[in-house]
KEVEX-801190 format. One line per 10 residues: number of its first residue (from 1); their letters; for each residue y, z, x of N, C-alpha, C, CB. Coordinates in steps of 0.02 Angstrom, whole numbers, plus 50000, padded with zeros to 5 digits. Atoms other than C-alpha are relative to their C-alpha. Glycine has a CB too. Layout:
<recs>
NUM	A	Y Z X Y Z X Y Z X Y Z X | ...
</recs>
This chain:
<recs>
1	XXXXXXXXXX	49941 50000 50042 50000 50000 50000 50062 50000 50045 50000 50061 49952 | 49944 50008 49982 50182 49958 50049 50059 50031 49937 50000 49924 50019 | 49961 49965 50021 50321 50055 49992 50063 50023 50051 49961 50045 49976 | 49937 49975 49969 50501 50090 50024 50064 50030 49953 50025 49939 50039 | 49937 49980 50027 50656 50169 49943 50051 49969 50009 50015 50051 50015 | 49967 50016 49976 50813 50107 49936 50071 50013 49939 49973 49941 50029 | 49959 49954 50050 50995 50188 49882 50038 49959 49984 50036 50062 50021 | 49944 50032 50034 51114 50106 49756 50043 50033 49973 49986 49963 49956 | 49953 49974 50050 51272 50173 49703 50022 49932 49959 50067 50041 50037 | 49973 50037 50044 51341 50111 49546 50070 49965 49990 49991 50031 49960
11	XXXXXXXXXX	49913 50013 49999 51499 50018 49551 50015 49978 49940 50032 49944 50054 | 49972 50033 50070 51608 49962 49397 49999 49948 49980 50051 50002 49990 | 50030 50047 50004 51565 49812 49422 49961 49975 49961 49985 49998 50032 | 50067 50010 50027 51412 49813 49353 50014 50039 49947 49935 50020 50043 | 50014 49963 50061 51441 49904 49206 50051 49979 49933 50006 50080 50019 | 49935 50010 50074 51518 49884 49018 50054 50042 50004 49971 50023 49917 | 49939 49947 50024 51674 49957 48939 49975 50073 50004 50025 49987 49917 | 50044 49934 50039 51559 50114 48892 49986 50026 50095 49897 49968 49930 | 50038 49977 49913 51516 50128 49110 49926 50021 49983 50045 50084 50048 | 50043 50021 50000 51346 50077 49071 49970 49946 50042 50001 49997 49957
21	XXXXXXXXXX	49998 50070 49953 51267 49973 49190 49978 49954 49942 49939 49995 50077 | 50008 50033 50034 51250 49819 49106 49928 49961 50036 50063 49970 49986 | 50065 50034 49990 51055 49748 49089 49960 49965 50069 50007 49953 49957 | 50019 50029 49922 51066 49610 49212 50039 50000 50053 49986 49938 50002 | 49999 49944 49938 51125 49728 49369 49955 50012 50024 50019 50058 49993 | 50085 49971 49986 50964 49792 49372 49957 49920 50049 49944 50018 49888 | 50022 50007 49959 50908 49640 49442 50015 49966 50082 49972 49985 49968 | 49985 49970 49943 51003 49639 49608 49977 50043 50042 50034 50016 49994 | 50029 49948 49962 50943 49792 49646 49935 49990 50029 49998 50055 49963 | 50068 49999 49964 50765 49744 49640 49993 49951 50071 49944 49975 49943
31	XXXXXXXXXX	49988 50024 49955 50824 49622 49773 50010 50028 50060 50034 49975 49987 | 49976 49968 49936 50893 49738 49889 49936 50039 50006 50075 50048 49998 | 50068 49976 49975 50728 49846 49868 49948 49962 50040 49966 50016 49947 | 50062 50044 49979 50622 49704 49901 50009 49990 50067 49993 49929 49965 | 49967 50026 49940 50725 49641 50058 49967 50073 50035 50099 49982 49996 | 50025 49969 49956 50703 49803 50123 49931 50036 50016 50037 50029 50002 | 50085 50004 49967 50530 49831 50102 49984 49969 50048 49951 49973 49963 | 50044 50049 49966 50482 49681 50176 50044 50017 50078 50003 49905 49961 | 49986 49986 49964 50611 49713 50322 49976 50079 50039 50047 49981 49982 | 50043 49936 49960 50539 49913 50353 49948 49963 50034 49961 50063 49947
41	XXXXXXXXXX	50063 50022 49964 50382 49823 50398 49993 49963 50033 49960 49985 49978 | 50011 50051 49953 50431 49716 50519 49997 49933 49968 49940 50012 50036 | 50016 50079 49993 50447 49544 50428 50080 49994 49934 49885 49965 49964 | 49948 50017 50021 50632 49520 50383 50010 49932 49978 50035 50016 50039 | 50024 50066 50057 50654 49397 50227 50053 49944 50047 50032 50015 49885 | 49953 50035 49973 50789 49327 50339 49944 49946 50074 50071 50066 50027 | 50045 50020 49952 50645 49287 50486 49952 49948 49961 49962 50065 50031 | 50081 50017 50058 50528 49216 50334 50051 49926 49985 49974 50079 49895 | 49956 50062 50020 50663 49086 50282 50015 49959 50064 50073 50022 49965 | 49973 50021 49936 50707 49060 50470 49939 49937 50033 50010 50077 50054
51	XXXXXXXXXX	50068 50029 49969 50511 48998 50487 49999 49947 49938 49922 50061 50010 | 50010 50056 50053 50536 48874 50325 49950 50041 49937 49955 49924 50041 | 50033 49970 50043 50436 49025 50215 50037 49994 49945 49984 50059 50015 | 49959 49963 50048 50520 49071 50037 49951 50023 49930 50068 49948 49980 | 50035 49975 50037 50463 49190 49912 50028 50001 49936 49984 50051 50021 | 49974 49984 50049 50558 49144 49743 49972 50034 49945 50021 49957 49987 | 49988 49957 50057 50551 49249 49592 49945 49957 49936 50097 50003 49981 | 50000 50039 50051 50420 49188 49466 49988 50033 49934 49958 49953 50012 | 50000 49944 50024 50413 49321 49358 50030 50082 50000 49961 49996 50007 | 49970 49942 50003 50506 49467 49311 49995 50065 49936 50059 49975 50007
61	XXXXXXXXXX	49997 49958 50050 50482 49616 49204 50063 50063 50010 49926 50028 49995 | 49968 49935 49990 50598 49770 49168 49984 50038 49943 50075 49996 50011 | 50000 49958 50076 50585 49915 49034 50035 50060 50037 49910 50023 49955 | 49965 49940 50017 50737 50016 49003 49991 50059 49984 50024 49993 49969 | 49994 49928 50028 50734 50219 48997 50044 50024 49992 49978 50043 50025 | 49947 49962 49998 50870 50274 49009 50049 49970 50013 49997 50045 50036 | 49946 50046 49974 51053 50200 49047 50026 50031 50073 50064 49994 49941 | 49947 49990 49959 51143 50200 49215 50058 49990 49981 49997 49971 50047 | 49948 49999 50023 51296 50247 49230 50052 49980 50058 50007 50061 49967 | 49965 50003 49925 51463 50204 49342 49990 50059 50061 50079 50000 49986
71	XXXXXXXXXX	49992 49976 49946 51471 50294 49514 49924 50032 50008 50065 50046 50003 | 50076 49964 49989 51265 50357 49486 49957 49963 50067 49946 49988 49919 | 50038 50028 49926 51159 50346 49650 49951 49987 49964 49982 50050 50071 | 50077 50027 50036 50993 50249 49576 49973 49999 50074 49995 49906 49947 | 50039 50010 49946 50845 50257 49695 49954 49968 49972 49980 50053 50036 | 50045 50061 50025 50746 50104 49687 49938 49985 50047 50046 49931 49997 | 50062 50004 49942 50558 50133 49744 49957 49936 49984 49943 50074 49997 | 50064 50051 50009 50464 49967 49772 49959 50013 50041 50009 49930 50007 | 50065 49957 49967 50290 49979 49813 49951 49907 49977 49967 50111 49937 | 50071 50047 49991 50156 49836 49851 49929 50028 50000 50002 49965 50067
81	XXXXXXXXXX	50072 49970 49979 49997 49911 49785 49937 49940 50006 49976 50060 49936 | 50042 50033 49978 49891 49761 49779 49998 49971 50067 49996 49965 49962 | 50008 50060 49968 49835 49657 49901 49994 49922 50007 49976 50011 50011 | 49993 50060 50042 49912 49483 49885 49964 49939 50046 50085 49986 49981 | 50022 50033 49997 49848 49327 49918 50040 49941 50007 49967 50009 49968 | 49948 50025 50008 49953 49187 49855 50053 50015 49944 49983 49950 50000 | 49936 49979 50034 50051 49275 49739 50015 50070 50029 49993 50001 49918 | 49964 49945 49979 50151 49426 49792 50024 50062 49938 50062 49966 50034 | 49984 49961 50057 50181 49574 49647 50027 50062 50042 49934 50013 49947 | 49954 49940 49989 50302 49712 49672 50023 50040 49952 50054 49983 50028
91	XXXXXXXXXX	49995 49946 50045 50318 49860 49575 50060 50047 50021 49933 50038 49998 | 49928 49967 49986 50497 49951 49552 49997 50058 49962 50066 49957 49979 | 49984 49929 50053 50522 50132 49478 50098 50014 50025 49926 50096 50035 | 49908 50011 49975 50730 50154 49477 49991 50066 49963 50071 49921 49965 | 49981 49914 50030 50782 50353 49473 50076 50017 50004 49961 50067 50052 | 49924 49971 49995 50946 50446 49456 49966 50077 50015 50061 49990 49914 | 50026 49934 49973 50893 50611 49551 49908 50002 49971 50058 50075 49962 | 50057 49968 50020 50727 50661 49461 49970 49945 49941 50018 50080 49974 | 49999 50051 50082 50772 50546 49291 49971 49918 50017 50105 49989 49960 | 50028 50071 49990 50682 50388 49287 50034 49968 49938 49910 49993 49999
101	XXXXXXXXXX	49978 50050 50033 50783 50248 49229 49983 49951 49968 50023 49983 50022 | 50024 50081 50009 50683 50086 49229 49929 50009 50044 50065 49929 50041 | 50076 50004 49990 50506 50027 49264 50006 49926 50013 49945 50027 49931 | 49996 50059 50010 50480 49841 49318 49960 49975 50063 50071 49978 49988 | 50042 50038 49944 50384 49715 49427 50029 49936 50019 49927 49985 49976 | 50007 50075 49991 50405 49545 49512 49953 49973 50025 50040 49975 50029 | 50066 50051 49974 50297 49404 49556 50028 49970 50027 49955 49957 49961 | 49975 50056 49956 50322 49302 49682 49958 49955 50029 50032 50023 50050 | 50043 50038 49976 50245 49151 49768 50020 49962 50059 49980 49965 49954 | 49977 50025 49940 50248 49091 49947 50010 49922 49999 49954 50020 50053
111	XXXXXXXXXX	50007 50087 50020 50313 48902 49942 50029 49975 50090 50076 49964 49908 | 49975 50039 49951 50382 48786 50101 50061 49970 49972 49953 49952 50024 | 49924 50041 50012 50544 48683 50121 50014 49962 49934 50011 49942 50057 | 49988 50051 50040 50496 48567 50001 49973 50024 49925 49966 49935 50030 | 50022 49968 50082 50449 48693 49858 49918 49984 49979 50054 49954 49929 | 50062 50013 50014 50269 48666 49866 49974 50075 50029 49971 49928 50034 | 50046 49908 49991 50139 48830 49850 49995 49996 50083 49886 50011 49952 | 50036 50003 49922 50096 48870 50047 49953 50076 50004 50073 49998 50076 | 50032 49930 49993 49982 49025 50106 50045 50044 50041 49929 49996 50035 | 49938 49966 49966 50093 49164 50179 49986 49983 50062 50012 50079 49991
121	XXXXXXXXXX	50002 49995 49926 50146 49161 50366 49944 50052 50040 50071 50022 50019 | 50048 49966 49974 50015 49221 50487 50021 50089 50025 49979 49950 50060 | 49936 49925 49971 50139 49378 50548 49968 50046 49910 50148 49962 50005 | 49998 49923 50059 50130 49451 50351 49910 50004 49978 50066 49979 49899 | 50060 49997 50003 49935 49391 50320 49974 50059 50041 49977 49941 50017 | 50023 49935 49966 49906 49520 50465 50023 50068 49977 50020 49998 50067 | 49977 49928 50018 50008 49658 50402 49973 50011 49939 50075 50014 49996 | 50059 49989 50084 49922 49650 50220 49938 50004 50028 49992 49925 49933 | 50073 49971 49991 49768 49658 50290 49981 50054 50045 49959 49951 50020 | 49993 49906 49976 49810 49826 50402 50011 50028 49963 50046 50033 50041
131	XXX	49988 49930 50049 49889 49915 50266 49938 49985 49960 50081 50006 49946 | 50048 49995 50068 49766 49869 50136 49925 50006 50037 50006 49922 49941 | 50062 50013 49985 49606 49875 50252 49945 50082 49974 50004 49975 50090
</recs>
């Protein structure tokens, strides 16, 4: 399993009249979680694009608990419990101290320059098969 934390304060930005974050905010964040997962472990999404990799978005879930609010620190834990293959799934829990906000996943799929499926780079094939062995 892969797992990392990662801290968001809320800016005004992102939120309604009411300082609610507004819906789609939420998924930014899971961006910045993801990025830095994959960067804790040694394989920065910036290195992955650099090699002609890319992992777009083909699937997204979220389910609302609770609302964020302006200036709230959200902590956004993504976590890789499977072991992927050619698709990639990432699991998000988003907290405000203790309070769980949101629940959600993405899917992703390793493609090449030209948008065609590829098998991941040999660099992350090895690291999925240490953590998960």
């Amino acid at each position: 399993m892969l797992q990392h934390r990662s801290q968001i304060e809320v800016r005004y930005a992102e939120t309604d009249m009411m300082g609610v974050v507004y819906h789609g905010s939420y998924l930014p964040w899971l961006e910045v979680a993801r990025t830095a997962l994959l960067a804790a472990e040694g394989l920065p999404y910036r290195d992955l694009e650099a090699r002609g990799f890319f992992l777009p978005v083909i699937e997204v879930n979220l389910r609302y608990l609770r609302p964020a609010r302006y200036a709230d620190t959200v902590s956004v834990h993504a976590v890789i419990r499977e072991k992927p293959a050619l698709r990639l799934r990432i699991d998000y829990e988003l907290f405000r101290g203790e309070e769980k906000l949101a629940t959600g996943h993405t899917v992703h799929v390793f493609i090449d320059k030209a948008g065609r499926p590829v098998r991941p780079p040999a660099e992350f094939a090895s690291l999925i098969d240490e953590r998960f062995a």
